[in-house]
MDAnalysis code that builds the backbone (N, CA, C; Angstrom):
import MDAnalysis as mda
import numpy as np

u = mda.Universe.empty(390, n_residues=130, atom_resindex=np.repeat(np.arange(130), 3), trajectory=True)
u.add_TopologyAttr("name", ["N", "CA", "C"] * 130)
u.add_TopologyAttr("resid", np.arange(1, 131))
u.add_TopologyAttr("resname", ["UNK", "UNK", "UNK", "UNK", "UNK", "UNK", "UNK", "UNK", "UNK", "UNK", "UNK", "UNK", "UNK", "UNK", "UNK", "UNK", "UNK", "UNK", "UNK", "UNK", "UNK", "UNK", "UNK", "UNK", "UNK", "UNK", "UNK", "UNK", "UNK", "UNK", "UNK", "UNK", "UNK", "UNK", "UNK", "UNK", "UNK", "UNK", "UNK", "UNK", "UNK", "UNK", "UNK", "UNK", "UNK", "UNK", "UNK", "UNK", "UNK", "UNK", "UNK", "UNK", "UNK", "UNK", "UNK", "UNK", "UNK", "UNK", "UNK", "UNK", "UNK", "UNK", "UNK", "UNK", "UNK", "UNK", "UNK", "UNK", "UNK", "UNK", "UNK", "UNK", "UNK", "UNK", "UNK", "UNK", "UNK", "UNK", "UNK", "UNK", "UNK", "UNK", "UNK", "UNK", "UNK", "UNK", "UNK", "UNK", "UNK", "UNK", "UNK", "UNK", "UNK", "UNK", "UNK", "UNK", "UNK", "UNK", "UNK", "UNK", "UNK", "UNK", "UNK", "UNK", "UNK", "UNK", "UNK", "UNK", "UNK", "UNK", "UNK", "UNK", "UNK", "UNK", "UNK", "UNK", "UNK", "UNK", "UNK", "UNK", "UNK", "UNK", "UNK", "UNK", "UNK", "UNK", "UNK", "UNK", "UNK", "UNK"])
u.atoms.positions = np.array([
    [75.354, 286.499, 2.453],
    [74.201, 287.323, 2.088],
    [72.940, 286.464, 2.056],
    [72.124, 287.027, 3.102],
    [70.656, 286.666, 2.767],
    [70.012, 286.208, 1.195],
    [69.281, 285.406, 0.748],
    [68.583, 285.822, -0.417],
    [67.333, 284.711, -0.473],
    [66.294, 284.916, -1.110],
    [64.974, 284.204, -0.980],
    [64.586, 284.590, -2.340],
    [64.922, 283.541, -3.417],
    [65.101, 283.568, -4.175],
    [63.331, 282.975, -5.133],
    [62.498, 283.694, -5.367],
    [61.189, 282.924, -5.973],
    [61.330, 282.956, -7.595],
    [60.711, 281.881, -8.113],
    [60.355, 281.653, -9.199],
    [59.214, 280.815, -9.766],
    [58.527, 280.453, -10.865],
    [57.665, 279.558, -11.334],
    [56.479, 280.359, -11.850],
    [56.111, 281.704, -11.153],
    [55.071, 282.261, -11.524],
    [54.894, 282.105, -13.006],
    [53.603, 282.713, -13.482],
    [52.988, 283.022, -15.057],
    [51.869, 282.978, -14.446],
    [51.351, 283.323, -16.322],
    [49.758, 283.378, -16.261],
    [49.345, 282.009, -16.933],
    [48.609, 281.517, -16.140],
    [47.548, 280.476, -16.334],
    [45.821, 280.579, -16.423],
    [45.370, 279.905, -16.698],
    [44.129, 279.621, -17.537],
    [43.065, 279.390, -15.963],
    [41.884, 280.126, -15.153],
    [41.422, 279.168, -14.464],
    [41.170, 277.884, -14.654],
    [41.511, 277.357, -13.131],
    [41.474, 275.626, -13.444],
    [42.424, 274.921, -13.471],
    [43.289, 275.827, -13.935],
    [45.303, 275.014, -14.034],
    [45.925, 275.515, -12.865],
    [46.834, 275.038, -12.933],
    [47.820, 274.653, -12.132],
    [49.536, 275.198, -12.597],
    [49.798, 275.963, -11.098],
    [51.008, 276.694, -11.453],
    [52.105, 275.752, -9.672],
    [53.388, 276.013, -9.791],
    [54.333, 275.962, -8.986],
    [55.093, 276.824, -8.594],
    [55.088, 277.433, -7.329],
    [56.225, 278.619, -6.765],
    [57.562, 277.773, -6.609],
    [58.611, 278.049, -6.846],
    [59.969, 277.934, -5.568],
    [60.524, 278.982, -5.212],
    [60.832, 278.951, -3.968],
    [61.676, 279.968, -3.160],
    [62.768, 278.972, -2.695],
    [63.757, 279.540, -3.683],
    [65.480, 279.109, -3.068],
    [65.927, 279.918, -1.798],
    [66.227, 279.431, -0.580],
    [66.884, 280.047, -0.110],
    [68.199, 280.207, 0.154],
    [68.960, 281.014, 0.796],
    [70.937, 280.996, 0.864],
    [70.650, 281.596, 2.006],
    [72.296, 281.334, 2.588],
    [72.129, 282.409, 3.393],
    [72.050, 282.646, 5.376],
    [71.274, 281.421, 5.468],
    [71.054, 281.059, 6.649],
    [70.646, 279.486, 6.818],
    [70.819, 278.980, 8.033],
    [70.284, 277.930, 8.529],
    [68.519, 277.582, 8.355],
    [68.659, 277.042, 6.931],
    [67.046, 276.535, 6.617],
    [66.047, 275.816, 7.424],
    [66.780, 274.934, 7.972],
    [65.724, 274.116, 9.222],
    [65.349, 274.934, 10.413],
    [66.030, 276.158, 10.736],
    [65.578, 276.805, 11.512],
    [64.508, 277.747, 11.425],
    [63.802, 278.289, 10.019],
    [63.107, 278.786, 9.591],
    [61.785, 278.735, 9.766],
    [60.583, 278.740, 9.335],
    [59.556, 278.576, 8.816],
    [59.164, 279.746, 7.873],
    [59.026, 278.727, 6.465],
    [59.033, 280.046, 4.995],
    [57.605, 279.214, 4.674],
    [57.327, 280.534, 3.906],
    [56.430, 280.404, 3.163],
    [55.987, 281.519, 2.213],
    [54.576, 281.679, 2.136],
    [54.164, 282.672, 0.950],
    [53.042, 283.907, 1.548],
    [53.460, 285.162, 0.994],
    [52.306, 285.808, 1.083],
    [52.268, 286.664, 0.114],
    [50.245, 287.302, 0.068],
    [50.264, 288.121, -1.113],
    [49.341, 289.089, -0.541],
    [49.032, 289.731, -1.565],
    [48.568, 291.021, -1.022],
    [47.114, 290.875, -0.814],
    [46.485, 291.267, 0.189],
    [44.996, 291.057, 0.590],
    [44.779, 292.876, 0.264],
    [43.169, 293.083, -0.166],
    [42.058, 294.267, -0.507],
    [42.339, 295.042, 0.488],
    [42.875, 296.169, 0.799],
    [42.543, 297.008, 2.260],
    [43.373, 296.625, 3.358],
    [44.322, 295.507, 3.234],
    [45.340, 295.198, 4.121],
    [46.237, 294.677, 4.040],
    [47.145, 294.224, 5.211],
    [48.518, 294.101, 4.632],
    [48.806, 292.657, 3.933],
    [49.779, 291.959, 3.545],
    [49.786, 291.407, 2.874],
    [49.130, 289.794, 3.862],
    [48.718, 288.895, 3.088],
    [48.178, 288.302, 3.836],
    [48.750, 286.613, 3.962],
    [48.811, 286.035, 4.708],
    [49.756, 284.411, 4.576],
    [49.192, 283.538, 3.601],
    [49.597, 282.911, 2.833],
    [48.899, 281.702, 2.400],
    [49.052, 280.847, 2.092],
    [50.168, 280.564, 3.305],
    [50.453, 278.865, 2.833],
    [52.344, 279.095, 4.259],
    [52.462, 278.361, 4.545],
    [54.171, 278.211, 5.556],
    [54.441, 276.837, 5.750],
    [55.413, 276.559, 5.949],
    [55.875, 275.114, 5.901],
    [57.303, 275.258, 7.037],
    [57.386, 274.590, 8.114],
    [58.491, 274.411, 8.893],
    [58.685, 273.340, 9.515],
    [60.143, 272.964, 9.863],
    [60.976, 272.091, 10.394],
    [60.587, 270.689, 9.340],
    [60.843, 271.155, 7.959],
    [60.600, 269.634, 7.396],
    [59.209, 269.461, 6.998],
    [57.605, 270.151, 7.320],
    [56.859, 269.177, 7.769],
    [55.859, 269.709, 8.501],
    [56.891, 269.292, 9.710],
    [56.232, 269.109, 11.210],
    [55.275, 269.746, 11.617],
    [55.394, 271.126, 10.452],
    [54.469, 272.270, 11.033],
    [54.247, 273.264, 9.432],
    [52.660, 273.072, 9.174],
    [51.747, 273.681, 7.736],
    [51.118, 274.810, 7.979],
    [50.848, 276.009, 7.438],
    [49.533, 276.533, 7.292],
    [49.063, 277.341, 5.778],
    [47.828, 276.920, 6.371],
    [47.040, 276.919, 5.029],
    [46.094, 278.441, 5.196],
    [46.149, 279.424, 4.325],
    [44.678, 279.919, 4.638],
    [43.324, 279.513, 4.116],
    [42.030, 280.067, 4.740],
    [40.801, 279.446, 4.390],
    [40.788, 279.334, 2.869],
    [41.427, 280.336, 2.142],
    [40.989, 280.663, 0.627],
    [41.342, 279.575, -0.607],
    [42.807, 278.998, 0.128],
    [43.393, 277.989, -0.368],
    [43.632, 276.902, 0.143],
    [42.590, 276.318, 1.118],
    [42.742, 274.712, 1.692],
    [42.551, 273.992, 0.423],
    [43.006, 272.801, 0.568],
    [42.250, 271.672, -0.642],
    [42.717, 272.064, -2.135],
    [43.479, 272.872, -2.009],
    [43.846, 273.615, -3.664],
    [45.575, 273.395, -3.539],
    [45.798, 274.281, -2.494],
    [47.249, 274.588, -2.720],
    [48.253, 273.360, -1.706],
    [49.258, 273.281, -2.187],
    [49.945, 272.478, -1.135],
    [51.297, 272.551, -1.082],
    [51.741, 272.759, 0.184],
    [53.358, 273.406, 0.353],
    [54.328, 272.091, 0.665],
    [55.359, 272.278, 0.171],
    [56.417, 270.991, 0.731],
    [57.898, 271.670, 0.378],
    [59.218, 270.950, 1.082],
    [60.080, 271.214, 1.361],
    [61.306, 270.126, 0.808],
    [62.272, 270.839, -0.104],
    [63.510, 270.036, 0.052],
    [64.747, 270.501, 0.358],
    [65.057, 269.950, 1.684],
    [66.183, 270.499, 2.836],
    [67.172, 270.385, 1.727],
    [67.529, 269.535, 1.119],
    [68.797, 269.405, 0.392],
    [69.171, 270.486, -0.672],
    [68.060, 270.749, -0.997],
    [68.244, 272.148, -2.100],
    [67.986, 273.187, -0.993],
    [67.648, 273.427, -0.036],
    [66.871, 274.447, 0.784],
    [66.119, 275.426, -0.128],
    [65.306, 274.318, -0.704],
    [64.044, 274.970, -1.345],
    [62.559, 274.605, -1.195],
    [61.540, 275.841, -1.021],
    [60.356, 275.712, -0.744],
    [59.733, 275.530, -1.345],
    [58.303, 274.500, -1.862],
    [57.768, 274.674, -3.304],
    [56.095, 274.916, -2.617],
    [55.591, 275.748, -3.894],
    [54.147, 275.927, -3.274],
    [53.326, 275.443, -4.385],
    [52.885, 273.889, -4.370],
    [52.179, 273.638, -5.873],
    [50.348, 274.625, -5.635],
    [49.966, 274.940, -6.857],
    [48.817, 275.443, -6.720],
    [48.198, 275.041, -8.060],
    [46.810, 274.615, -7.475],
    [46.260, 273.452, -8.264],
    [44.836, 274.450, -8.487],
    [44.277, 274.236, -9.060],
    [42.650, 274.783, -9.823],
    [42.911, 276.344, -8.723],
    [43.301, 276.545, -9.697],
    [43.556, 278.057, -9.877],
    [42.120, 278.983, -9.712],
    [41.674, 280.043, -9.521],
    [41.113, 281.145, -9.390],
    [41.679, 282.836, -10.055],
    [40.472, 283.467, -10.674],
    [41.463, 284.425, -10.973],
    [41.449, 285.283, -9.458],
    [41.000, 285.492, -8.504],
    [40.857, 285.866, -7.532],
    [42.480, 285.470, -6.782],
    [42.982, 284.702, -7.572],
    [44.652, 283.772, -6.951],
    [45.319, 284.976, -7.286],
    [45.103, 285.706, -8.027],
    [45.946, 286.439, -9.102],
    [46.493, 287.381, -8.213],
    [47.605, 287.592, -8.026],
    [48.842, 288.302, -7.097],
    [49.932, 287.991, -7.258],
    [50.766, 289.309, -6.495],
    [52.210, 288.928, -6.713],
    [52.632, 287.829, -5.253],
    [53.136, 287.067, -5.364],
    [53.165, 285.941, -4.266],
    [55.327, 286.537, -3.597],
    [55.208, 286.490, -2.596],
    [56.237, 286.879, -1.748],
    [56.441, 285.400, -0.824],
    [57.844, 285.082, -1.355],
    [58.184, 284.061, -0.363],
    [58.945, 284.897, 1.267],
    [58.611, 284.318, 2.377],
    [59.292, 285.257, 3.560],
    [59.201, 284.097, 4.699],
    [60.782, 284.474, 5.127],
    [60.870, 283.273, 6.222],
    [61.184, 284.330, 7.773],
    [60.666, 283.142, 8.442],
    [60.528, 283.713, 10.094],
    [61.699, 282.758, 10.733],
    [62.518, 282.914, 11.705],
    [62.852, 282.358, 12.211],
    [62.301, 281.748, 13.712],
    [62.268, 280.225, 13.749],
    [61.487, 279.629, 14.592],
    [60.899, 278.066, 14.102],
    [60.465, 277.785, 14.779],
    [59.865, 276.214, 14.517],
    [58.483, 275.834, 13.773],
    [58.121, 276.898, 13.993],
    [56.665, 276.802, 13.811],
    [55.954, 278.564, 13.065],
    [54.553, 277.731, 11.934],
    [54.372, 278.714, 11.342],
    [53.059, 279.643, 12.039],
    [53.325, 279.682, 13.181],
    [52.211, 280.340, 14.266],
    [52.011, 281.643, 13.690],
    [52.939, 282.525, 12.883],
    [52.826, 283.759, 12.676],
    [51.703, 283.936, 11.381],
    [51.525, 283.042, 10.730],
    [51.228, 283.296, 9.577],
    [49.381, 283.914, 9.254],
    [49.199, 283.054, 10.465],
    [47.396, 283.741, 10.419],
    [47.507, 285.067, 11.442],
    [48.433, 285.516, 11.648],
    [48.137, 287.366, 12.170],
    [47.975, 287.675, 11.464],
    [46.969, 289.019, 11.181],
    [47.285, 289.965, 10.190],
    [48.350, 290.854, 10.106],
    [49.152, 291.016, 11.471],
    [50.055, 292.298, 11.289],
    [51.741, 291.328, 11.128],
    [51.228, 290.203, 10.841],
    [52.673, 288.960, 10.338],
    [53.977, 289.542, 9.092],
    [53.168, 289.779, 8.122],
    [53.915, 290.744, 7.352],
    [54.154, 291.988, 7.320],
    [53.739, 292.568, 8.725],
    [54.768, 293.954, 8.635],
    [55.729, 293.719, 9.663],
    [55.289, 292.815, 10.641],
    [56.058, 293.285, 12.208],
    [56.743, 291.594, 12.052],
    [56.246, 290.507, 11.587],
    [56.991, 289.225, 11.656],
    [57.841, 288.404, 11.118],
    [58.407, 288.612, 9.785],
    [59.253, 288.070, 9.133],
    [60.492, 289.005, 8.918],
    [61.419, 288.089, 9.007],
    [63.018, 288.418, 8.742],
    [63.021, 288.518, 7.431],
    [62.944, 287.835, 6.585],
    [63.782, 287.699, 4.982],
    [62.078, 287.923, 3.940],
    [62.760, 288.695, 3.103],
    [61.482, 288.805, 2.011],
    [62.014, 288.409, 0.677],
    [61.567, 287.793, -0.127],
    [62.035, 287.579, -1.849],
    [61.040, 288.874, -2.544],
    [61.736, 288.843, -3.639],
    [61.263, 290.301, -4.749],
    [60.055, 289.593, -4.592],
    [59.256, 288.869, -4.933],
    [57.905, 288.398, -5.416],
    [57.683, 287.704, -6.728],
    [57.161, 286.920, -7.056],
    [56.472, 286.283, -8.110],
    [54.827, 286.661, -8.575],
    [54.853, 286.983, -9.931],
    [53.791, 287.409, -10.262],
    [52.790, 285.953, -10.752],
    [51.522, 285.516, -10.549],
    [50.828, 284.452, -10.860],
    [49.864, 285.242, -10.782],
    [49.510, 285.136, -12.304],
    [47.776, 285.776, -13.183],
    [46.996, 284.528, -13.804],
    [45.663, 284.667, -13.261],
    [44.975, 283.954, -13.219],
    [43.709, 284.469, -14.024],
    [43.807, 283.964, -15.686],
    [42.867, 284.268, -16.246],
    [41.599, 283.402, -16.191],
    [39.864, 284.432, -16.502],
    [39.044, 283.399, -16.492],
    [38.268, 283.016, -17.774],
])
């Protein structure tokens, strides 16, 4: 059985600093590229942040360069998304979802989360008070 397992969310203070993980099971992890998305104003949910083959291959969206930062441990086949000086504008439910493939090319489409990912986790809630 599939499962994409997130945790770490809460509410934090602007300015602080929270941690996602998404456990995954289930399938061949190195073949993946996982990461996070949340819900964008008027559209579908939007990428913000993917990590694949180890590494080899990041993406960031504009909103969270320089703030957030994604990394990987194959041995747990778990994803972590640290997020650093927070915004309440951060404030969403965060969805870990993996694609199968090498690379996180999908993640800046907009139509990525309806038509591009295989596996979805329930979501993590991260509230961002100001």
């Amino acid at each position: 059985e599939v499962q994409l397992v997130e945790s770490g969310g809460g509410l934090v203070q602007a300015g602080g600093s929270l941690r996602l993980s998404c456990a995954a099971s289930g399938f061949t992890f190195d073949d993946y590229a996982i990461g996070w998305f949340r819900p964008a104003p008027g559209k579908e949910r939007e990428g913000v942040s993917c990590i694949a083959r180890s590494g080899s291959d990041t993406y960031y969206a504009d909103s969270v360069k320089g703030r957030f930062a994604i990394s990987s441990d194959n041995a747990k086949n778990t994803v972590y998304l640290q997020m650093n000086r927070l915004k309440p504008e951060d404030t969403a439910v965060y969805y870990c979802a993996a694609e199968q493939g090498p690379t996180c090319g999908s993640y800046n489409i907009p139509s990525a989360a309806k038509y591009g990912m295989d596996y979805w986790g329930e979501g993590s809630l991260v509230t961002v008070s100001s």
